[in-house]
C-alpha positions as CSV (number, residue, x, y, z in Angstrom):
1,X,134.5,115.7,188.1
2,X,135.8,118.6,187.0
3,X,136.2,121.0,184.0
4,X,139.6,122.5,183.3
5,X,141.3,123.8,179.9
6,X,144.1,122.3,177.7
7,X,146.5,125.2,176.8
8,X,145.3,124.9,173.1
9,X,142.0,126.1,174.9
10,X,140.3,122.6,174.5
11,X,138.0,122.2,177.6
12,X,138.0,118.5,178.8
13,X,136.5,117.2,182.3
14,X,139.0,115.1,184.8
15,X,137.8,112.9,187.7
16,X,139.0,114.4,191.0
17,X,139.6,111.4,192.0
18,X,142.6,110.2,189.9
19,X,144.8,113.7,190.9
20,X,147.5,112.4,192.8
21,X,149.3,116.2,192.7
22,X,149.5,119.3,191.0
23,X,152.5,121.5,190.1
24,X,153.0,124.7,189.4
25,X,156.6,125.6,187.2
26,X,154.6,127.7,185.4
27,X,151.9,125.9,183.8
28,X,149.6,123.9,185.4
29,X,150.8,120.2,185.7
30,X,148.5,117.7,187.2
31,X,149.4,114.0,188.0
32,X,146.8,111.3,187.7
33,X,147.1,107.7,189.7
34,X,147.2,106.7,185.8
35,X,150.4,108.0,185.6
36,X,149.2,110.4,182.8
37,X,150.5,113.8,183.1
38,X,148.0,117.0,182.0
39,X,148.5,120.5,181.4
40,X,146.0,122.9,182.1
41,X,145.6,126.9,181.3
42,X,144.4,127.3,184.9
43,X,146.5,128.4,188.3
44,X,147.2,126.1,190.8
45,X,145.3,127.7,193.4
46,X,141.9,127.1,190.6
47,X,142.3,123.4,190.7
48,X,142.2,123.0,193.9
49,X,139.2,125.3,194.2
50,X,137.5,123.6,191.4
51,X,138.1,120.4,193.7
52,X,136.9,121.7,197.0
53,X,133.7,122.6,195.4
54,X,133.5,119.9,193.8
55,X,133.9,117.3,196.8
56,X,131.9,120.1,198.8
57,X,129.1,118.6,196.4
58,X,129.4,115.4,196.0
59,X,130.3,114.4,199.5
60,X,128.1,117.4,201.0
61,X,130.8,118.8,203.1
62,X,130.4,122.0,204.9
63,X,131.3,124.9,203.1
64,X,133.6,127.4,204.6
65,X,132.2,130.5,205.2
């Protein structure tokens, strides 16, 4: 899991698991698998950070150096 920001600057933590993509057009749009749709305050480029670190964790992958 992961925390990210709502653009009224409400944090709220999403399960990695459920993203099914995100979109950039120029907020932060991120689809779940429960069809629900989220906006967040962070780029792109963040989320999927936030996720690599996150699996990197969880799953103990190595990290890239």
């Amino acid at each position: 899991m992961i925390k990210l920001t709502r653009l009224n600057g409400e944090e709220f933590i999403v399960n990695v698991d459920l993203i099914q993509f995100i979109e950039s057009r120029p907020d932060t749009y991120i689809s779940l698998t429960t069809n629900d749709r989220l906006i967040v305050k962070e780029s792109t480029e963040e989320v999927v950070k936030r996720c690599i670190a996150y699996a990197q964790v969880v799953r103990t992958l190595p990290r890239a150096g």
